[in-house]
C-alpha positions as CSV (number, residue, x, y, z in Angstrom):
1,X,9.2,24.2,38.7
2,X,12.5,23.4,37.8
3,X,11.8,22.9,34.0
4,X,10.3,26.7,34.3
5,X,13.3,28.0,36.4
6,X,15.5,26.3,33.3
7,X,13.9,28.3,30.9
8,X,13.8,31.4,32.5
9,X,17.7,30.9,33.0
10,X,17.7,30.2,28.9
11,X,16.5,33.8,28.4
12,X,19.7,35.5,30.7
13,X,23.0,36.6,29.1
14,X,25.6,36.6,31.4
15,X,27.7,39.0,29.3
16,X,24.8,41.2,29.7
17,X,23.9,40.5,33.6
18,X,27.4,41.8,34.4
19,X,26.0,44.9,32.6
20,X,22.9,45.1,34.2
21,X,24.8,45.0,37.8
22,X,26.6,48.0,37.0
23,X,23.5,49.7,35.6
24,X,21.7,49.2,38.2
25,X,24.4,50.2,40.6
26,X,24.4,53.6,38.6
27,X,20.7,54.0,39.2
28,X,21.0,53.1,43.0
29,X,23.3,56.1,43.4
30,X,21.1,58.1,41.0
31,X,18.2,57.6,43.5
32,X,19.6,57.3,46.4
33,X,20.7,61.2,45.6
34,X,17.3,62.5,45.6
35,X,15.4,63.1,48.5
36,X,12.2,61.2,49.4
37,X,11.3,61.5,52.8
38,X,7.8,59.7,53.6
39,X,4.9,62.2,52.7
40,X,7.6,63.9,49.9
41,X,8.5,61.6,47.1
42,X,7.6,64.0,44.2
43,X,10.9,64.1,43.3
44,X,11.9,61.0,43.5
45,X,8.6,59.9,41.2
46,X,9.2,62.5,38.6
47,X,13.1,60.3,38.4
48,X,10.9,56.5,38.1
49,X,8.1,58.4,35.7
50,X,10.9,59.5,33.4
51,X,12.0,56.6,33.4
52,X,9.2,54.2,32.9
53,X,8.7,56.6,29.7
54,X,12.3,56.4,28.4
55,X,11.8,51.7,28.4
56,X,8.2,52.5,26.6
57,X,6.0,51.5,29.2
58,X,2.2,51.8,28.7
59,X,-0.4,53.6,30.6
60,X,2.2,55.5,32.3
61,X,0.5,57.3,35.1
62,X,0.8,58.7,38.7
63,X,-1.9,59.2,42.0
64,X,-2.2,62.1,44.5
65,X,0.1,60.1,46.9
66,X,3.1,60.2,44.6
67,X,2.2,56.6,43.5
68,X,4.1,55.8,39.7
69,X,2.2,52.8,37.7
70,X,3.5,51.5,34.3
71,X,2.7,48.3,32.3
72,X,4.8,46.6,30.1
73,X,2.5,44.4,27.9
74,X,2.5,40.7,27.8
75,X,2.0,38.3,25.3
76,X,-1.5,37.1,26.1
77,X,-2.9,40.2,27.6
78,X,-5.8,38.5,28.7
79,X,-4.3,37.1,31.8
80,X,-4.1,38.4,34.7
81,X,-1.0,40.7,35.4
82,X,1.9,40.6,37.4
83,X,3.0,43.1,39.8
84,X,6.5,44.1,40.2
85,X,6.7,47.0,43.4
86,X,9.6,49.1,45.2
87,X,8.9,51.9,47.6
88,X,10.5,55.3,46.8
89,X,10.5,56.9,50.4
90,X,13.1,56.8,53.1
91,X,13.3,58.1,57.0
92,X,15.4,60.4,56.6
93,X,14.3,64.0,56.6
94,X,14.8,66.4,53.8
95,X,17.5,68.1,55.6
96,X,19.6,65.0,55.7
97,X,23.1,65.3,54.3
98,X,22.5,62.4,51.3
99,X,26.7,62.3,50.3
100,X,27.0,59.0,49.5
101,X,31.3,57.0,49.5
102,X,32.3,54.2,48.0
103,X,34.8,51.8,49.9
104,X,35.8,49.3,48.2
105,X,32.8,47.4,46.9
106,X,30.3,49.0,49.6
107,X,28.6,51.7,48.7
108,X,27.5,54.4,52.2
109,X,24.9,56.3,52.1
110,X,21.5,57.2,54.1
111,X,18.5,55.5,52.0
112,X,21.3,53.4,49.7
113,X,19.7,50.1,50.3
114,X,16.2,50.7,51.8
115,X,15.0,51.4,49.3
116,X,17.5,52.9,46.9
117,X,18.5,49.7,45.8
118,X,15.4,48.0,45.5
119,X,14.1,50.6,43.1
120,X,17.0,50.3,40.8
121,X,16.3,46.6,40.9
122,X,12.8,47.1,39.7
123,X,13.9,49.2,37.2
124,X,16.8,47.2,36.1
125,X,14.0,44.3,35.6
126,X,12.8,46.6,33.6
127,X,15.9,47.5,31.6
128,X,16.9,43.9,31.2
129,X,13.6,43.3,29.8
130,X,13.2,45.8,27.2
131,X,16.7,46.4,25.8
132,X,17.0,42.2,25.3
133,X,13.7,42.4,23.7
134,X,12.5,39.8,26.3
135,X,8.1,40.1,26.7
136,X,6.9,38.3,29.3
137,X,3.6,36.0,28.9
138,X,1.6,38.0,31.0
139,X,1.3,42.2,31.7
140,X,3.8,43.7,34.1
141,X,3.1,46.9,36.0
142,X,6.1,48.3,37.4
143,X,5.0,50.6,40.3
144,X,7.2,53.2,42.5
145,X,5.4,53.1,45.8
146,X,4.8,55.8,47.9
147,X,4.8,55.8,52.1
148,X,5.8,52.7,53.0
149,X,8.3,53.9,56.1
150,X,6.9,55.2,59.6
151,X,3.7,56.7,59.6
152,X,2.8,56.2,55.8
153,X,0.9,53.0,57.0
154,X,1.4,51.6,53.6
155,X,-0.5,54.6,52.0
156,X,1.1,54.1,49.2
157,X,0.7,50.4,48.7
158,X,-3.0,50.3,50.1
159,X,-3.6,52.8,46.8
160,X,-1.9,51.0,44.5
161,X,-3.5,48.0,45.4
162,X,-6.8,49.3,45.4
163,X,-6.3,50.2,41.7
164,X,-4.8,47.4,40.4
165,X,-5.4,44.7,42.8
166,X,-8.6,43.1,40.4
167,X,-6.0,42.8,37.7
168,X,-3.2,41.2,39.0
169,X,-2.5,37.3,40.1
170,X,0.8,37.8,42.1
171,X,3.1,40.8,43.6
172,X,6.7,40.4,43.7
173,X,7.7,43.2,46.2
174,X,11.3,44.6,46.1
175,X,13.3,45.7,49.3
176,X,17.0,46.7,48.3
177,X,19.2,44.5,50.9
178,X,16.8,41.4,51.1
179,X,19.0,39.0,49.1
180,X,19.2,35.4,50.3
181,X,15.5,36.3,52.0
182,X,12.0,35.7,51.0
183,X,9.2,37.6,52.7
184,X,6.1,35.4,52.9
185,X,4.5,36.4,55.6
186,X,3.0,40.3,56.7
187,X,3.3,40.8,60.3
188,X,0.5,42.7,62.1
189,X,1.3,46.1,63.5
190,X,-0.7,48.7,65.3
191,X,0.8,52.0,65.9
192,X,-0.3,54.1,69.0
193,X,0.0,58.2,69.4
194,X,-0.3,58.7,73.5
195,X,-0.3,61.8,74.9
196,X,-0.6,62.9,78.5
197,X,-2.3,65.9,79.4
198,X,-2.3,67.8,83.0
199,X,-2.8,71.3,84.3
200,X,1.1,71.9,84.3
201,X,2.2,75.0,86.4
202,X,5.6,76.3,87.5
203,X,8.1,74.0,89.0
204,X,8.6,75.6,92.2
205,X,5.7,77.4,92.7
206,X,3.5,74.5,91.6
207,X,5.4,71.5,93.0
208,X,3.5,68.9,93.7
209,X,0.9,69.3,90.9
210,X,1.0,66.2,88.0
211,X,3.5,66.7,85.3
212,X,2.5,65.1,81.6
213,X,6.1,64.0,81.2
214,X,6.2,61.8,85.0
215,X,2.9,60.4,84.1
216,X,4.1,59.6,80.2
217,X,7.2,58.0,81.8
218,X,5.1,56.0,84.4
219,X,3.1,54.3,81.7
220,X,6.5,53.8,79.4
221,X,8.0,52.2,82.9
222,X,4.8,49.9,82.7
223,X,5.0,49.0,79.3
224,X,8.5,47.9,79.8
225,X,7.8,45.3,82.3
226,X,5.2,43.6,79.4
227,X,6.3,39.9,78.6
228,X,4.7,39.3,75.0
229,X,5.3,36.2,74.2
230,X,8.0,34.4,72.0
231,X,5.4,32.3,69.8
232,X,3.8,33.8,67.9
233,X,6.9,36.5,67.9
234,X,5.1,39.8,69.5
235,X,6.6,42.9,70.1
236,X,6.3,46.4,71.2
237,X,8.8,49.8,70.9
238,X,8.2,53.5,72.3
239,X,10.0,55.1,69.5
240,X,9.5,58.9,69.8
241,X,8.6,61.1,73.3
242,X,8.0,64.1,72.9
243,X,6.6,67.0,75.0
244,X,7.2,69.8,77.7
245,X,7.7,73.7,77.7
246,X,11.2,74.1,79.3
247,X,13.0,72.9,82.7
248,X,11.2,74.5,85.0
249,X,7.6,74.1,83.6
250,X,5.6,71.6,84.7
251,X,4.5,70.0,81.3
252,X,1.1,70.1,80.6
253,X,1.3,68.0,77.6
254,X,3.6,64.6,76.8
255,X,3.4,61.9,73.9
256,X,4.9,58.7,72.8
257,X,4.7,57.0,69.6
258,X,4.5,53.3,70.8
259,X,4.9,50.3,68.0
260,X,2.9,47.0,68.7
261,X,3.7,43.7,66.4
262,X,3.3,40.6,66.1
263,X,3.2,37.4,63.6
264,X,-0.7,37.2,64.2
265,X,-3.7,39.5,65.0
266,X,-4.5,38.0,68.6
267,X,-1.6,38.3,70.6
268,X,-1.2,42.1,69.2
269,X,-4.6,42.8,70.3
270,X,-4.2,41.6,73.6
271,X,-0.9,43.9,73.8
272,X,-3.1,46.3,72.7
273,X,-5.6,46.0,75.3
274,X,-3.0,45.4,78.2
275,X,-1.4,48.8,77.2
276,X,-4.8,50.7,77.3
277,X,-5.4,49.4,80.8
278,X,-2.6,50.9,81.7
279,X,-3.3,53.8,80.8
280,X,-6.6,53.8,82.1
281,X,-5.3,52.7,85.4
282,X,-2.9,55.9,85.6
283,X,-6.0,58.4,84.4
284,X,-7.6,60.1,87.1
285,X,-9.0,63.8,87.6
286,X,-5.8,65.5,86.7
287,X,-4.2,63.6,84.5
288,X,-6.4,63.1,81.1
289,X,-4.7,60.4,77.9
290,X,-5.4,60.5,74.9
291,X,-4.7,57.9,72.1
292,X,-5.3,57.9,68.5
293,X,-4.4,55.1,66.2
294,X,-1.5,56.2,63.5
295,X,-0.6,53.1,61.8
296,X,-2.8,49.8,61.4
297,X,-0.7,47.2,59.2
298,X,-2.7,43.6,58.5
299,X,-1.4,40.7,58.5
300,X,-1.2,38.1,55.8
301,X,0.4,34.7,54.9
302,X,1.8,32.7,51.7
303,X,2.2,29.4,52.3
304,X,6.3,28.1,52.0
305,X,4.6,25.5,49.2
306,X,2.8,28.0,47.3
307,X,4.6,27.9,43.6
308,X,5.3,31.8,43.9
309,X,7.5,31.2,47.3
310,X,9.2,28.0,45.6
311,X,10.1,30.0,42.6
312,X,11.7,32.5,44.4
313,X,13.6,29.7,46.6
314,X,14.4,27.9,43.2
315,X,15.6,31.4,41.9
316,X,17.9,32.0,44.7
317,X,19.1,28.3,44.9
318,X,20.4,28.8,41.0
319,X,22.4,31.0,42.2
320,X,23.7,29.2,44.8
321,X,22.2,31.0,47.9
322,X,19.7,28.8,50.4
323,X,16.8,31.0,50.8
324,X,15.7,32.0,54.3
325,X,12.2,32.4,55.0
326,X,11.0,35.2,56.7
327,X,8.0,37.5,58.3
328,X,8.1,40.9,58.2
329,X,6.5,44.4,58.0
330,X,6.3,45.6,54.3
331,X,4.6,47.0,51.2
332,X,3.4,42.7,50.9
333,X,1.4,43.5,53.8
334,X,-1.5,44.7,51.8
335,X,-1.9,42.2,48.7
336,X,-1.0,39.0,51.4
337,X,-3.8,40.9,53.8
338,X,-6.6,40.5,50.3
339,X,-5.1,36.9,49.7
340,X,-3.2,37.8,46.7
341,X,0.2,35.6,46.7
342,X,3.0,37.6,47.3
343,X,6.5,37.7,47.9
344,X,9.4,40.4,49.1
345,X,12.8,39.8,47.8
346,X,16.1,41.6,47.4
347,X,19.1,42.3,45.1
348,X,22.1,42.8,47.2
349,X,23.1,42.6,51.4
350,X,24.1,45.6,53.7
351,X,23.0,46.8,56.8
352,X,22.8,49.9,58.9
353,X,19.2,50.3,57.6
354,X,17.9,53.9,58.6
355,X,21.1,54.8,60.0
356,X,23.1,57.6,57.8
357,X,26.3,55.3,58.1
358,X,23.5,53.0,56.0
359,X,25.4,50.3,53.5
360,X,24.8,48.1,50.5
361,X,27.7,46.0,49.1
362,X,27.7,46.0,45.3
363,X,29.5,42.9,44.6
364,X,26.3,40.6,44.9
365,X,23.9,43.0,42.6
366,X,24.3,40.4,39.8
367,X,23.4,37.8,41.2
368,X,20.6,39.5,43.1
369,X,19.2,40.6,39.5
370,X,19.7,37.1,37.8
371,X,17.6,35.6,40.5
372,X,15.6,38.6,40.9
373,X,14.8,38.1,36.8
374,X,14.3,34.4,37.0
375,X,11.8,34.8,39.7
376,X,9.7,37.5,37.7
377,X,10.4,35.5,34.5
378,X,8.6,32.6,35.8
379,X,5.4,34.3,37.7
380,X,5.2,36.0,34.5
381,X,4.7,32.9,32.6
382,X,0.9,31.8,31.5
383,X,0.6,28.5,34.1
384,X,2.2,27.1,36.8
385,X,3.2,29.8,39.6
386,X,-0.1,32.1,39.9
């Protein structure tokens, strides 16, 4: 591994990494401009397609879920490919005031790093790799994922995959402010849509009769006294309520969007099953729940010895960061969930993540791409990662 991560450092300039950071700095704002809001990434596809055809990619194509796929051709096409992904949505809704400032070296913006920056990083893989005439041993597709925030379940991802997933040996998935981190590991997530129904009436009149919005809150009071526990990590979150006519209605209708997770499938299932009981404990003639399933995301594992998870740990360590290992809830999720080795990394730090006073710091971007292009540079190669 080390001789490999060697010559994969041979093959970067540092003249023209310095470049590159800027570059791809450039593109982050670029993106980070155009709206994408999950369900509504035309745009922001049309931006990636364009492109994917201005660095001569082949097969250039897109899906009906805003999906962008491009290969860049290896030496010994007969190989199984490499993936290289980034998702183009965000959370924030198309009426979201996208002005982005620059402070210093921090760049603010809603969407900058997840997943502004991660896009650019995929296309500044790109850029690095055509303009220094650099061809990788095996195929490339570069794809622009669609739906990977809320409830785009990984829509975009579970497509992509689905196409491409018999040709490729390894992903390498890109979220913008993941530096210093290596995904291995897909947690398992079920997302629940509950909603309360009663007769509802007026509030004076009618006092007395069940309201949708008490019984909603009862259950929410319930769920809140849940103790999942530490190992394997398992959590839950009531994210959205919605429901109710006006202040002196009783409601006749209440929901809540309730997130369930864990690091594996049986403790989640078990929340799972604790929470319906609940409900079905609160049910009775006049009060009637529903609950649908919104959001289902499998879980999936890479081992920390697995070449592919030492390569990126070699790539970070060259440029002197010690890589921390974690689990999380990503576009990985789908090729770890088919056994397909896997790993989510990141070009630069920030926080504030689907906040609009959202950050990214530009001063590590170069060393986020040399390591980012050292890790692809060796999965690419013909032996020894995938």
């Amino acid at each position: 591994m080390k001789l490999q991560m060697e010559q994969a450092a041979r093959l970067l300039d540092t003249y023209h990494l310095v470049s590159l950071a800027q570059w791809v700095t450039d593109q982050s704002v670029a993106i980070q401009q155009i709206p994408a809001p999950t369900f509504q990434e035309q745009q922001r596809a049309a931006y990636v397609r364009g492109m994917f055809a201005q660095h001569g990619l082949e097969d250039i194509d897109g899906d009906d879920v805003y999906n962008v796929f491009g290969r860049l051709p290896g030496r010994y096409p007969a190989l199984p490919a490499l993936m290289v992904v980034a998702h183009t949505d965000t959370v924030f809704g198309p009426e979201t005031d996208l002005k982005l400032r620059k402070v210093g070296d921090m760049l603010y913006g809603p969407g900058i790093g997840d997943n502004s920056m991660g896009v650019a990083g995929m296309l500044g893989v790109l850029h690095y790799l055509t303009t220094q005439r650099l061809q990788p041993e095996r195929d490339i597709w570069f794809v622009a994922t669609s739906c990977e925030e809320g409830l785009g379940d990984l829509k975009g991802m579970r497509a992509a995959f689905d196409r491409l997933g018999k040709q490729v040996a390894g992903v390498v998935n890109l979220e913008g402010l993941a530096f210093g981190h290596i995904y291995h590991a897909g947690i398992a997530v079920k997302r629940l849509h509950i909603t309360a129904h009663t007769g509802g009436g007026h509030s004076w009149l009618h006092f007395g009769r069940p309201s949708a919005i008490h019984a909603l809150m009862q259950l929410g009071a319930q769920i809140s006294t849940i103790k999942p526990p530490e190992r394997p990590r398992t959590t839950y979150n009531i994210g959205v309520i919605e429901g109710g006519t006006s202040i002196n209605t009783i409601a006749a209708s209440a929901s809540m969007l309730l997130d369930l997770r864990s690091e594996h499938a049986d403790p989640l299932m078990e929340l799972e099953r604790d929470v319906r009981a609940m409900i079905n404990r609160l049910a009775n003639d006049e009060v009637r729940f529903e609950v649908k399933v919104v959001g289902e995301r499998p879980a999936g594992y890479l081992s920390p010895q697995h070449p592919l998870v030492q390569a990126a740990m070699h790539a970070l360590s060259h440029v002197g960061v010690r890589a921390a290992l974690e689990t999380g809830s990503t576009d990985g999720n789908i090729p770890l969930s088919r056994g397909c080795p896997t790993v989510t990394v990141g070009i630069t730090r920030g926080g504030n993540a689907h906040r609009l006073d959202e950050y990214a710091e530009t001063a590590p971007i170069r060393d986020g791409m040399q390591q980012l292009l050292m890790l692809v540079l060796t999965a690419a190669r013909s032996e020894g990662v995938l």
